[in-house]
C-alpha positions as CSV (number, residue, x, y, z in Angstrom):
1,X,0.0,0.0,0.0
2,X,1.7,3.1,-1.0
3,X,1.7,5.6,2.4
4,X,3.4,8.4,1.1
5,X,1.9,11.7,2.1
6,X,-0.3,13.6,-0.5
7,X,-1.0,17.7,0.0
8,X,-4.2,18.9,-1.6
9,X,-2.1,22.5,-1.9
10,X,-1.8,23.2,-5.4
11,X,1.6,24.9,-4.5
12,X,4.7,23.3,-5.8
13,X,6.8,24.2,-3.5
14,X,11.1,22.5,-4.0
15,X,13.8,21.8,-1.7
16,X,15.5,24.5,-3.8
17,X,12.7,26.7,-3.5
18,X,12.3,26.5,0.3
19,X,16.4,27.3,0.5
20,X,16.3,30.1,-2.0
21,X,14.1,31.9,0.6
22,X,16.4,31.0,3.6
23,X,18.5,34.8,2.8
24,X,18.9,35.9,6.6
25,X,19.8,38.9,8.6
26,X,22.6,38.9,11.0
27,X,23.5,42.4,12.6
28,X,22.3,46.2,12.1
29,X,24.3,49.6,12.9
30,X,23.2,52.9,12.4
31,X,24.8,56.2,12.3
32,X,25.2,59.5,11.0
33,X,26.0,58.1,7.7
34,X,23.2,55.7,7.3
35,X,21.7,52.1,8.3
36,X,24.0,48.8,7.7
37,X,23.3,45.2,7.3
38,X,25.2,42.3,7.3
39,X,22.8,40.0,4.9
40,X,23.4,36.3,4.3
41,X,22.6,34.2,0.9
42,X,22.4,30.8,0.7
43,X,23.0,31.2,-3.1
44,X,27.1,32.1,-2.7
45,X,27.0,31.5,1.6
46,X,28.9,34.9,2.0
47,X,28.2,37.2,4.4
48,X,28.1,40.9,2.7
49,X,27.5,44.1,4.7
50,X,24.8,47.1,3.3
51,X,24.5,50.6,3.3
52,X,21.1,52.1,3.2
53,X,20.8,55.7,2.4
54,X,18.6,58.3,0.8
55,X,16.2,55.0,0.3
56,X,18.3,53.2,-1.7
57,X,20.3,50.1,-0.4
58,X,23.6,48.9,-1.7
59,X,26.5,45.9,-0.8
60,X,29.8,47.7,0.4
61,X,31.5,44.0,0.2
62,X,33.4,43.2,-2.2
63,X,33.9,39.8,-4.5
64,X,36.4,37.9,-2.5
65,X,35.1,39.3,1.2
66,X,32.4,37.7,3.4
67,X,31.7,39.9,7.0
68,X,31.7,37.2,9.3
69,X,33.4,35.9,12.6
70,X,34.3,32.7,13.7
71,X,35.0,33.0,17.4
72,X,34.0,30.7,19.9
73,X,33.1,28.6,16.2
74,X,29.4,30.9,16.5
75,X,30.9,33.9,15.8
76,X,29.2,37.3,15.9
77,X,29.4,41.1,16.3
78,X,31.7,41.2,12.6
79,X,31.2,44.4,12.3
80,X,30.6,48.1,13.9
81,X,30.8,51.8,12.1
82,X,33.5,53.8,12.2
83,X,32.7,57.1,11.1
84,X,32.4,57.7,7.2
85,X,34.0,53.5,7.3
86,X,32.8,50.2,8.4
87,X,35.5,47.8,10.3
88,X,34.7,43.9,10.0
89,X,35.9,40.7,10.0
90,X,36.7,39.2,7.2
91,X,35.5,35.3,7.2
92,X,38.2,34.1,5.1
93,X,41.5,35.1,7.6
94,X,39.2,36.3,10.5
95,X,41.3,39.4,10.1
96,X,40.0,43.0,11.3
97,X,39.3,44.6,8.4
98,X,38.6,48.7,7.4
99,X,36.6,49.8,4.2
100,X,35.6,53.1,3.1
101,X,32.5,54.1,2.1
102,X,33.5,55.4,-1.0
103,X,33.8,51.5,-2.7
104,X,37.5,51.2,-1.9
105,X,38.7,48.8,-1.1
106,X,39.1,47.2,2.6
107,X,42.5,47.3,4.4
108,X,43.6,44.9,6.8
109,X,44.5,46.2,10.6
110,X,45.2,43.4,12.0
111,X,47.7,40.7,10.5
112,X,48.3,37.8,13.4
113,X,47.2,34.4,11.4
114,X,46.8,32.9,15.4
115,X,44.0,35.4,16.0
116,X,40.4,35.9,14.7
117,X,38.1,38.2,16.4
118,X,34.6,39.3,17.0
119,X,32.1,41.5,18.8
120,X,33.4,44.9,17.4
121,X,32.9,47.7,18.9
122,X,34.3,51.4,17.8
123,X,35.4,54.3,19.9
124,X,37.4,57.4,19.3
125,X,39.6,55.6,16.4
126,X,40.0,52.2,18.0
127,X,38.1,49.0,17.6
128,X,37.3,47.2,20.7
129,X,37.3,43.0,20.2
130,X,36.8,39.8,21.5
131,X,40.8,38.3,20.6
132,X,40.6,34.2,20.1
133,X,44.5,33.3,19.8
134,X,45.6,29.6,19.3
135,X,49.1,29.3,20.0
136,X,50.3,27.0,22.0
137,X,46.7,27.2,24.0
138,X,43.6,28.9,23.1
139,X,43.7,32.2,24.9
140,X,40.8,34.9,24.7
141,X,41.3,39.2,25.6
142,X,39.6,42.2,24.9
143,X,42.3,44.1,23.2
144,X,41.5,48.0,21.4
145,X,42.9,48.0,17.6
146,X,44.0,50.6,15.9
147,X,46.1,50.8,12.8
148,X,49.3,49.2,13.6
149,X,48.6,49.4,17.7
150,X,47.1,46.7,19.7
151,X,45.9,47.2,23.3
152,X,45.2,44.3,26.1
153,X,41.9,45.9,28.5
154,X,41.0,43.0,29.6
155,X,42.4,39.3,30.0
156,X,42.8,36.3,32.6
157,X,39.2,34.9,32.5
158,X,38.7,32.6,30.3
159,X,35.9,34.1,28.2
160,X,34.8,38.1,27.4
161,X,32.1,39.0,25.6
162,X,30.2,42.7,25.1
163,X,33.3,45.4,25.4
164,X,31.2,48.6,25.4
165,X,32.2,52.3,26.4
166,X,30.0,55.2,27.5
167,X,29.9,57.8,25.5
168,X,32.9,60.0,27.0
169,X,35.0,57.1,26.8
170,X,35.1,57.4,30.1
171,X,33.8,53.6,31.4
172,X,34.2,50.5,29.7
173,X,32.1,47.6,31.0
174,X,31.7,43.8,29.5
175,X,31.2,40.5,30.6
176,X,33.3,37.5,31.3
177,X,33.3,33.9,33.3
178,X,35.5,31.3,33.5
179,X,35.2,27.8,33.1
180,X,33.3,25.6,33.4
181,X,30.7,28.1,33.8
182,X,29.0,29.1,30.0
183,X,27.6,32.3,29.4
184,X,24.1,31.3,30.2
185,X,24.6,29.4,33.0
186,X,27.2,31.8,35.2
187,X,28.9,35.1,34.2
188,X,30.2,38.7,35.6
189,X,29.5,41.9,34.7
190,X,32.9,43.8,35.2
191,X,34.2,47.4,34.8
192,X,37.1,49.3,34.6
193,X,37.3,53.6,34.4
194,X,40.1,56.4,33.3
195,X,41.2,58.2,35.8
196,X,42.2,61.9,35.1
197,X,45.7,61.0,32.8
198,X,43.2,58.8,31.0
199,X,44.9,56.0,32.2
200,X,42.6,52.7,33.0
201,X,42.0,51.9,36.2
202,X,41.7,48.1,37.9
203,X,39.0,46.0,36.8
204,X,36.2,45.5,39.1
205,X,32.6,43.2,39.4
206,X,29.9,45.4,39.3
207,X,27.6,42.0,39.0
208,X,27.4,38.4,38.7
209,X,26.3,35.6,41.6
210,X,24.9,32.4,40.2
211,X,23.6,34.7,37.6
212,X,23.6,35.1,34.0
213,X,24.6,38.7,32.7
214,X,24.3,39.9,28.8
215,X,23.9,42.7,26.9
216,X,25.4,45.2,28.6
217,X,24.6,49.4,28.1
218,X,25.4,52.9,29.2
219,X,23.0,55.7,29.3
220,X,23.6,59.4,27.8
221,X,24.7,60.1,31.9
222,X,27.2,56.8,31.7
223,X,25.2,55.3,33.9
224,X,25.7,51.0,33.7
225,X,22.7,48.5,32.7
226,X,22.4,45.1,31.9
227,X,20.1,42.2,31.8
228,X,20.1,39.8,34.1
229,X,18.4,36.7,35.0
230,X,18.8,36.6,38.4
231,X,14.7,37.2,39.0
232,X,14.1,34.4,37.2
233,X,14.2,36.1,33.6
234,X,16.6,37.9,31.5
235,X,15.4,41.6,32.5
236,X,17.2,44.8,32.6
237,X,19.1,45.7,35.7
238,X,20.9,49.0,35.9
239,X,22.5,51.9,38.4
240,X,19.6,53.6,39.6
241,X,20.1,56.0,42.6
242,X,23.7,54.8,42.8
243,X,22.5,51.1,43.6
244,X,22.6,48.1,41.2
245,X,18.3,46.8,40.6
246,X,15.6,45.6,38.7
247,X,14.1,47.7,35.9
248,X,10.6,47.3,35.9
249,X,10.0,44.6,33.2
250,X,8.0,41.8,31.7
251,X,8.1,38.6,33.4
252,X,9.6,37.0,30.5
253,X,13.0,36.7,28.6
254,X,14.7,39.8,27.0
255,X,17.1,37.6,25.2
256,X,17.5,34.3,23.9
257,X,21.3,32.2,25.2
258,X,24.0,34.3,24.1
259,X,25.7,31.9,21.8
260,X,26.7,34.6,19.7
261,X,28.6,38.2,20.1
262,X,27.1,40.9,19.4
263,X,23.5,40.4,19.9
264,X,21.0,43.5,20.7
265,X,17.4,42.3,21.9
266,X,17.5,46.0,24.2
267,X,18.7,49.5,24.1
268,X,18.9,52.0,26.7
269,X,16.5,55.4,26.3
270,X,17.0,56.8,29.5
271,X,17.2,56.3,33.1
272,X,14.4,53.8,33.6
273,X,13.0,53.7,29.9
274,X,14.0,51.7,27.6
275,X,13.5,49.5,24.0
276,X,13.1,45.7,24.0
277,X,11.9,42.6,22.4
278,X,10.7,39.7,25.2
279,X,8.5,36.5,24.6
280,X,5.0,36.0,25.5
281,X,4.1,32.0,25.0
282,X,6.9,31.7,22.6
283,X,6.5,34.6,20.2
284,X,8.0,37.9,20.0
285,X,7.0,41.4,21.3
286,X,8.9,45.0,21.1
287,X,7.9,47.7,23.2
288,X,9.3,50.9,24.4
289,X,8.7,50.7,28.4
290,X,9.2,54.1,30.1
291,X,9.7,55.6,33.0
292,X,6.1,56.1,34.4
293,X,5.5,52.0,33.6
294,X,4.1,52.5,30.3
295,X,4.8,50.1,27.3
296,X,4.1,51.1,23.9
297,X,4.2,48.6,21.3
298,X,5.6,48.3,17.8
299,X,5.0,46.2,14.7
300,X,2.5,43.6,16.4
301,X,2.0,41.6,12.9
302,X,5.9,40.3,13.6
303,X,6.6,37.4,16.1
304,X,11.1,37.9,16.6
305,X,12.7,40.7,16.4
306,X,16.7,40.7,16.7
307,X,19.9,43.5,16.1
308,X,17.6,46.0,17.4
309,X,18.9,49.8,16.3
310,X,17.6,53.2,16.7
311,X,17.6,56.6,15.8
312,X,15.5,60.1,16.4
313,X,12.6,58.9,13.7
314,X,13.2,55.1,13.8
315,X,13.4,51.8,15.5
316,X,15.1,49.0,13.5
317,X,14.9,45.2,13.6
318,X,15.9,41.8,12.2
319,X,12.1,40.9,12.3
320,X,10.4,37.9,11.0
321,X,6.5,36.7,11.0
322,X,4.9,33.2,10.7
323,X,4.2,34.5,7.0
324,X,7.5,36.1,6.4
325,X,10.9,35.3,6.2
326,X,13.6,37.7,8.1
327,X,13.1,41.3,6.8
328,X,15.0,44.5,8.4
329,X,12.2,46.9,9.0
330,X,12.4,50.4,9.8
331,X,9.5,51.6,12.7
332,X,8.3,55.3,12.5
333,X,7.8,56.4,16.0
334,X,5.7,58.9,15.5
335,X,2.7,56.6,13.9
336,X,4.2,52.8,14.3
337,X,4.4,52.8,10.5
338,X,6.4,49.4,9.4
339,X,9.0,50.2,6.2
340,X,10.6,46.6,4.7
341,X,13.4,48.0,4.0
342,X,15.4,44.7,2.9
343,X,14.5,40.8,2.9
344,X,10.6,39.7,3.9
345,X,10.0,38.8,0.0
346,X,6.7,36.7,0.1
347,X,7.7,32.9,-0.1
348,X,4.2,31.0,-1.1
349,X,0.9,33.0,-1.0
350,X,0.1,33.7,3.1
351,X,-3.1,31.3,2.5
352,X,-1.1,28.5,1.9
353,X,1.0,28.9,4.7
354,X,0.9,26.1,7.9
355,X,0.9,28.9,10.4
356,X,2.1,27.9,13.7
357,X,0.1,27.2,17.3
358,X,1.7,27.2,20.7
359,X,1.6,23.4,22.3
360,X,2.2,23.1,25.7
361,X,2.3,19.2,27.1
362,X,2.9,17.2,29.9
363,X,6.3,15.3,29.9
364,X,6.9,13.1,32.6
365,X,4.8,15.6,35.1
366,X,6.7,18.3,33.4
367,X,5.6,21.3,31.0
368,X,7.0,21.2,28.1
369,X,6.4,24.2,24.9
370,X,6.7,23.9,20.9
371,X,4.8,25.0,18.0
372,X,2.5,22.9,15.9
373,X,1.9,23.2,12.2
374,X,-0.6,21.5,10.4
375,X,-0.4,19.5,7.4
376,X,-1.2,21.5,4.4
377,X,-4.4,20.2,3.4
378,X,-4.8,17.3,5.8
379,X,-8.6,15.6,6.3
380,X,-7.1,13.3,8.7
381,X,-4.1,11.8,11.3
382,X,-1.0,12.7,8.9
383,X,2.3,12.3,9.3
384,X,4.4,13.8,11.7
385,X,7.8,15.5,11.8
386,X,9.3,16.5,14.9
387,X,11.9,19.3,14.6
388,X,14.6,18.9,17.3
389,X,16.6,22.3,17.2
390,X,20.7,22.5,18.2
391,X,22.2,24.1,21.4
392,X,20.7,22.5,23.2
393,X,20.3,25.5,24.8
394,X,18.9,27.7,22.0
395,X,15.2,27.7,20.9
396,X,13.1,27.6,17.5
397,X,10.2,30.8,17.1
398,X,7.3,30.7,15.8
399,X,8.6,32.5,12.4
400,X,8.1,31.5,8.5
401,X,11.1,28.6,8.0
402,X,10.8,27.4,4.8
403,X,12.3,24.0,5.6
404,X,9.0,24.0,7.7
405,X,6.6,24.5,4.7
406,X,8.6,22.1,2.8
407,X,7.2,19.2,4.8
408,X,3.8,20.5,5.3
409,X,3.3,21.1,1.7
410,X,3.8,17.3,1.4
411,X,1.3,16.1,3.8
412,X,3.4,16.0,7.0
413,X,2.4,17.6,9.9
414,X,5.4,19.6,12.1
415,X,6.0,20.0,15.3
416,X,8.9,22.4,16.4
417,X,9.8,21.5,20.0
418,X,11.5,23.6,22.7
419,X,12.1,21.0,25.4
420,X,13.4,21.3,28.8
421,X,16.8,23.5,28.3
422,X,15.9,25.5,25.7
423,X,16.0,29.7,26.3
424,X,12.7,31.8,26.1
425,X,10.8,30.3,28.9
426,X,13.3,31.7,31.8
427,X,16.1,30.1,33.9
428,X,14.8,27.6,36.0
429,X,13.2,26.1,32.4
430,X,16.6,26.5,30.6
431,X,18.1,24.6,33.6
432,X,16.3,22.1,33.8
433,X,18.3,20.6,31.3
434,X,21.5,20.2,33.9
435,X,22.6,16.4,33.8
436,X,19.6,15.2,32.2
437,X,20.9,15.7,28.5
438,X,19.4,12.9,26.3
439,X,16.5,12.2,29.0
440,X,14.7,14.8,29.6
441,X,14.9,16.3,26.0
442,X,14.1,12.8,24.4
443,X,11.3,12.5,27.1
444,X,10.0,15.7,25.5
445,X,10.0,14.6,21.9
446,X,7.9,11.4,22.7
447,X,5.7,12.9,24.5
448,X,5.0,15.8,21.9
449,X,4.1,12.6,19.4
450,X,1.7,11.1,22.3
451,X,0.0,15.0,23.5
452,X,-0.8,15.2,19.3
453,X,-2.0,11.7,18.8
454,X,-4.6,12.0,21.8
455,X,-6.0,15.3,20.0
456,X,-6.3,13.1,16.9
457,X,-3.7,15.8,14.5
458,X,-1.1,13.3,14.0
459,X,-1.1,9.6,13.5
460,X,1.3,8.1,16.0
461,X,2.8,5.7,13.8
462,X,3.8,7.8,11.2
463,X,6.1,9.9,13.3
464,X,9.8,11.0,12.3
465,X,12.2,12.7,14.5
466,X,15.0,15.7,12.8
467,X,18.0,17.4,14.3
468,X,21.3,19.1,13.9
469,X,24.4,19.2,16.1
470,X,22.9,18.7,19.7
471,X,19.1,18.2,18.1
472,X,20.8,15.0,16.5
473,X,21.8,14.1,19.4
474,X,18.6,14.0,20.6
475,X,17.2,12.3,17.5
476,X,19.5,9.2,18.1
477,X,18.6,8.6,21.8
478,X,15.0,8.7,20.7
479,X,15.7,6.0,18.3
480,X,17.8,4.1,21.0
481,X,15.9,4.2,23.5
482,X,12.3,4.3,22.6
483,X,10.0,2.9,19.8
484,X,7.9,5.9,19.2
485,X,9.4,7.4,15.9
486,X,9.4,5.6,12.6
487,X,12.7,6.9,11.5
488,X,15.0,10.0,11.9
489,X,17.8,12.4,10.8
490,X,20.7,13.2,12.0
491,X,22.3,16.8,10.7
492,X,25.8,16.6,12.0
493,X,24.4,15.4,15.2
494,X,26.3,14.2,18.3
495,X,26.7,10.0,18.1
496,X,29.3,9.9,20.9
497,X,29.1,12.5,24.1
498,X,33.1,11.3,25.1
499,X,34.6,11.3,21.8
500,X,33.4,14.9,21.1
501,X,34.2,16.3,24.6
502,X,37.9,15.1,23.5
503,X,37.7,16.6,20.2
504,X,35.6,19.9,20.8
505,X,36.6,23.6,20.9
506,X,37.4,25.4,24.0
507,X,33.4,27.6,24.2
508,X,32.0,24.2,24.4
509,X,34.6,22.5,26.4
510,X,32.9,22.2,29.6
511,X,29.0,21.9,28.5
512,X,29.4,18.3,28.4
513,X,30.2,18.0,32.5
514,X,27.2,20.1,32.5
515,X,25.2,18.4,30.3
516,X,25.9,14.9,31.4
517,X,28.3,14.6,34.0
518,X,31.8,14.4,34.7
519,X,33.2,11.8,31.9
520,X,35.0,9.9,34.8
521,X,32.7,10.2,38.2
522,X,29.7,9.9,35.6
523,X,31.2,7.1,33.2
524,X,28.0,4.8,33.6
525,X,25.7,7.6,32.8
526,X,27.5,8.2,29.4
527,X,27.4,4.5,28.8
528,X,24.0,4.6,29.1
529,X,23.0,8.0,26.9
530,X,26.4,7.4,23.8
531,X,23.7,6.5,21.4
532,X,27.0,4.8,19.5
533,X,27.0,2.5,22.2
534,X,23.6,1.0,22.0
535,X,23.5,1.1,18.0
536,X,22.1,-2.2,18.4
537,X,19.3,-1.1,19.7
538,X,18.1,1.2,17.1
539,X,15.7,-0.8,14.7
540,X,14.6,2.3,12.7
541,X,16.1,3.8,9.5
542,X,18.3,6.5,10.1
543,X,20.0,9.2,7.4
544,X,23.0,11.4,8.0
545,X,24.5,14.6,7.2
546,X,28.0,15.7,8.0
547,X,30.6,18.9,6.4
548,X,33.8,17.3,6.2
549,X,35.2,20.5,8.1
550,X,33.3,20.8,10.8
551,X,35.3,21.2,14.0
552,X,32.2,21.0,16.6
553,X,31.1,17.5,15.3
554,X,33.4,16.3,13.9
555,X,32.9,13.7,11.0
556,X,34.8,10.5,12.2
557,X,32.0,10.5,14.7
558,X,28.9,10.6,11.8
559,X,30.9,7.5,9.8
560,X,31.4,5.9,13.1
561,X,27.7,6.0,13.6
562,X,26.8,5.0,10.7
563,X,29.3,2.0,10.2
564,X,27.9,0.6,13.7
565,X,24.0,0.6,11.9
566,X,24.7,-1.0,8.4
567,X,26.6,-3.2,10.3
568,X,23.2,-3.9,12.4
569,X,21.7,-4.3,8.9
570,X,19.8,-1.1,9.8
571,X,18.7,0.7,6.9
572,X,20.9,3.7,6.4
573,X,22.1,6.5,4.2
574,X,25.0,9.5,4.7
575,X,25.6,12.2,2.5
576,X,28.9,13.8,3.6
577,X,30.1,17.6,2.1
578,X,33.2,18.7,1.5
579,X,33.8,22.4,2.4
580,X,30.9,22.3,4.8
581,X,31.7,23.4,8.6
582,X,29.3,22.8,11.3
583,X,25.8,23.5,10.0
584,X,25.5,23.2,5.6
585,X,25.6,26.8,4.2
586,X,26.1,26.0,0.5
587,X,22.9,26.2,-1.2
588,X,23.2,23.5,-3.2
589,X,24.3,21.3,0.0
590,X,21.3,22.7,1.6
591,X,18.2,21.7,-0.9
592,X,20.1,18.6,-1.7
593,X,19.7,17.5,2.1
594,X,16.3,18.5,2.1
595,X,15.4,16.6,-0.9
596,X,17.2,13.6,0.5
597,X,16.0,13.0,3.7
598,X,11.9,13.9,2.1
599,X,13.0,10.9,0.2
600,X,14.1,8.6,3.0
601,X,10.9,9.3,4.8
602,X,8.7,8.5,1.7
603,X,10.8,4.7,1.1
604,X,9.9,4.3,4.5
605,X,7.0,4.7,4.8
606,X,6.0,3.1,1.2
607,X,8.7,0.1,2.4
C-alpha cells in the first residue's frame, strides 16, 4: 500500500525553492552616515555588509570578502561603524578589516594568522574585540585596535564578551566567566574607568552571583545596565540611585542564550525607559517601556525581532512573521508605521502557509512548549515531523522557515519543540536541562508525538524525528531508547558524548560536564546516553548529514555511527560535504539535504 503523504495544496513548493528563501539577517548599525546590514545568501554562503541611504540600499562588500566571525566557532558582532568607514571581519583570515564608504577597497588592521576576532565595537579611532588566539593554547582578551597598535583591557578569564564604552570614553564595562561556567549558566558583569591622565584603572565586578549577565549598556549620563536573570528572567538591571536593581519589566526573557557576540534584543533610552523585544508563550514582542510604567508597542504583525537599532525617527529590527521570512524593517515612531526596507520577499501566497500554534504538554509531570503546524491540506491523522533544534540551549520561534513548509506542503504535519533547556521560557526552564541531557529532551519529543495523537492531528505511527548538532543528538537517543518514531535524521548530530568532549573547541569545552556529567565520576551515565554504544538497539532507518570540516562535530564520529547501523543491517544513508563546517551553508548542499532526507521518509514509509 503506497503511504506516502499527499498535500491537496496546489503549490509546488522545491527543496531549492524552500532554500532560496532562507536569505537571513545577522546584525544592524546605524549612524550619522546611514543604516547597515550584514545580509546572508544561501545562493554564494557569503556574508556581505549594506549601506542604506537616501532609500536606496547597496552591498559595500566586495567579490572575494564575506563579513563574518568565527570566534568561539558561533561567531558574531563582525562588524561596527566607524565614522564615514565600516570595520569587520573578514571570514576568510578572520582578520579586522577597514573599508571606506567610497567603494574602496578594505584594508587589513590586523595581520596575526593565530587570531580571529569578533564582537566589534568602535570608539574614538579604536576597535574594541573579542581576541581568540591559538598558540600553544587557546587564549581569549579584549584588546582595542588601531592601525598598527594593539591594546590588552581586559584578560585572565577565560571568556569576554560585550566590550562597550559610554559615550565619554570614560567607562568601559563587559562581561566575562570562566570555566566551566558558559555564558548562560554563570557570568560577571565587570568594569574598569580612566582616571584623570586617561589612564585605566583596575577592573572590578559590578555583578554576577549564580547569575547570567548579557547585553550590557550605558545611558547618555554613563550610567551602567544590563540584563540579568537573576529574578528568574533575562530583565534589565541597571544603576539607579547609585544602587545596582531591577528595571521594571516583563516577566519573561529579554534575550534568547548568548551563543553569539554581538546580539542586541534591548537598548537604553533613559534612566528607567528603555527598548526591548521579550516572549509572551513563545512569540515575539517590542515595546518601548518608560519611566512612568508604560509600554508602547511596535509592529504587532511580527513574532522575533533581533539586532535592534535606533535613531531620532526610527526603530530597526531583524524581524520575521509566521508569513515572512527575516526582513529588516524600519518603525516610525511617531505613527508605528512598518517600512521593509530589505528581505521579507513573500515565499508562497500567506493562505497557503501552515501557520504555527503554541503546544504546551505534559512530559513526565513536566511542561514542556513547541509549536505545531498542520499538514497542508490534511482531512485526517497525517504524518508527523518532529523538529529537534541544536544548542541544546537555544530555541526555534514561531517565524516563517521554509524548511517547515517544505514538509507541510507534502502532507506531513510539524512540530517544532522547545524541550526542557531550551531559552525563552526563563532560567529555571533553561536549567532544567543540567545532567539530564538525552532524558529529559528525548522524554519531550515522545511525549510531543503522544499529546498530538490524543488530539487526533497526528497519526502516531507515522512519526519522524530531525536534528542538527545537539538536536541529533537528541534524535538518536529517541531512536535508541524508545520505539515511538518511525525513523529519523541526524544533521551533524552528536553520536558519541566522550569522543566529542575530546575533540571539541574550548566555548563548548565544559558543556558536556554540564550536560551529562563528569566523563570519569559519571562514566556509567554516558554508557548509558552514547547513542554509539547502543547502535544495536536502534531498529529504525536513520539518514546522516556531515561537512567534512566541521570542528564541533566532527565527521569521524557521523561515519562511526553510521558504520555501527549498516553493520546492524539497519537501513541507512549518509551524505557527507566537502567544504561544509558545522551547519550546511552551500545552497546546493542545503536543498540537496532536504530533498534527501523527504525521500528517505517516503521509502519508509512506502517500504
Amino acid at each position: 500500500m503506497n503511504e506516502t503523504p499527499v498535500s491537496s495544496s496546489a503549490v509546488e513548493f522545491s527543496a531549492e525553492q524552500a532554500v532560496a528563501a532562507g536569505t537571513d539577517f545577522a546584525e544592524i548599525k546605524v549612524g550619522p552616515t546611514g543604516l547597515f546590514w550584514n545580509e546572508f545568501r544561501p545562493a554564494d554562503g557569503a556574508c556581505r555588509l549594506w549601506h542604506w541611504r537616501d532609500h536606496q540600499a547597496r552591498c559595500l562588500t566586495p567579490d572575494g570578502f564575506s563579513a563574518r566571525s568565527r570566534v568561539y566557532e558561533y561567531g558574531g558582532g563582525s562588524f561596527c561603524l566607524a565614522g564615514d568607514a565600516v570595520v569587520f571581519v573578514n571570514e576568510g583570515d578572520q582578520q579586522v578589516y577597514l573599508q571606506s564608504l567610497d567603494d574602496g577597497l578594505p584594508n587589513a588592521l590586523t595581520a596575526d594568522p593565530q587570531c580571529r576576532y569578533g564582537g566589534l565595537q568602535w570608539h574614538d579611532g579604536q576597535v574594541l574585540a573579542v581576541e581568540e588566539c591559538d598558540a600553544e593554547q587557546v587564549e581569549h582578551r579584549l584588546v582595542a585596535l588601531g592601525e598598527g597598535t594593539r591594546q590588552v583591557l581586559a584578560e585572565g578569564a577565560d571568556f569576554y564578551a560585550a566590550p562597550t564604552l559610554s559615550g565619554d570614553g570614560q567607562r568601559l564595562a563587559w562581561i566575562e566567566w570562566d570555566r566551566p561556567a558558559q555564558p548562560w549558566t554563570v557570568t560577571r558583569l565587570m568594569g574598569r574607568e580612566r582616571d584623570s591622565n586617561g589612564t585605566w584603572g583596575p577592573a572590578r565586578c559590578i555583578a554576577g552571583d549564580d547569575e547570567s549577565l548579557q547585553q550590557p549598556r550605558f545611558d547618555l549620563q554613563g550610567r551602567l545596565y544590563c540584563l540579568s536573570d537573576r529574578n528568574g528572567f533575562w530583565q534589565p538591571w541597571g544603576e539607579v540611585d547609585g544602587q545596582w536593581q531591577a528595571l521594571p519589566a516583563e516577566a519573561a526573557d529579554h534575550a534568547p542564550a548568548p551563543w553569539q557576540l554581538g546580539a542586541s534584543t534591548w537598548l537604553v533610552d533613559g534612566p528607567q525607559s528603555y527598548l526591548a523585544s521579550w516572549f509572551e508563550d513563545g512569540f515575539g514582542q517590542l515595546g518601548l517601556r518608560t519611566a512612568d510604567g508604560r509600554v508602547e508597542r511596535f509592529a504587532s504583525a511580527y513574532s522575533r525581532f533581533r539586532s535592534l537599532a535606533e535613531d531620532e525617527h526610527f526603530i530597526y529590527a531583524i524581524a520575521a512573521s509566521p508569513i515572512s521570512p527575516p526582513a529588516v524593517i524600519a518603525i516610525a515612531r511617531d505613527n508605528h508605521e512598518v517600512r521593509v526596507l530589505a528581505g521579507g520577499a513573500e515565499v508562497m501566497p500567506a493562505r497557503h502557509i501552515s501557520l504555527p500554534q503554541s503546544i504546551h504538554y505534559d512530559s513526565a509531570g513536566t511542561p514542556a512548549h513547541g509549536f505545531f503546524y498542520p499538514a497542508a491540506g490534511s482531512r485526517g491523522p497525517a504524518p508527523l515531523v518532529v523538529f529537534i533544534h541544536g544548542g541544546p540551549t537555544s530555541a526555534c520561534y514561531p517565524v516563517l522557515d521554509p524548511r517547515i513548509q517544505y514538509w507541510t506542503q507534502r502532507g506531513f504535519a510539524v512540530a517544532d519543540l522547545n524541550y526542557r533547556g531550551s531559552s525563552g521560557y526563563g532560567r529555571a526552564y533553561r536549567q532544567a536541562l543540567h545532567l539530564n541531557w538525552g532524558d529529559s529532551d528525548v522524554e519531550d519529543a515522545c511525549a510531543a508525538v503522544e499529546h498530538l495523537a490524543a488530539r487526533g492531528l497526528i497519526d502516531r505511527d507515522k512519526a519522524f524525528i530531525r536534528g542538527g548538532s545537539a538536536g541529533g543528538y537528541t534524535t538518536l537517543c529517541a531512536l535508541a531508547f524508545h520505539d515511538v518514531f518511525r525513523a529519523g535524521a541526524s544533521l551533524y548530530g552528536v553520536s558519541d558524548p566522550i569522543a566529542l568532549g575530546r575533540a571539541t573547541h574550548k566555548f563548548e569545552g565544559d558543556y558536556l560536564d554540564w550536560l551529562i556529567g563528569d566523563p570519569l565520576r559519571d562514566a556509567e551515565r554516558y554508557r548509558q546516553r552514547t547513542p554509539l554504544l547502543h547502535a544495536a538497539r536502534i531498529k529504525a532507518p536513520v539518514i546522516f548529514f556531515q561537512g567534512e570540516l566541521d570542528a564541533v562535530v566532527v565527521p569521524e564520529q557521523t561515519r562511526s555511527m553510521l558504520a555501527a547501523l549498516k553493520a546492524n543491517g539497519i537501513e541507512t544513508e549518509g551524505h557527507f560535504y566537502a567544504g561544509e563546517r558545522h551547519g550546511l551553508r552551500s545552497a546546493q548542499n542545503l536543498a540537496h539535504a532536504l530533498e534527501e532526507e523527504w525521500k528517505f521518509y517516503c521509502r519508509v514509509l512506502n517500504g
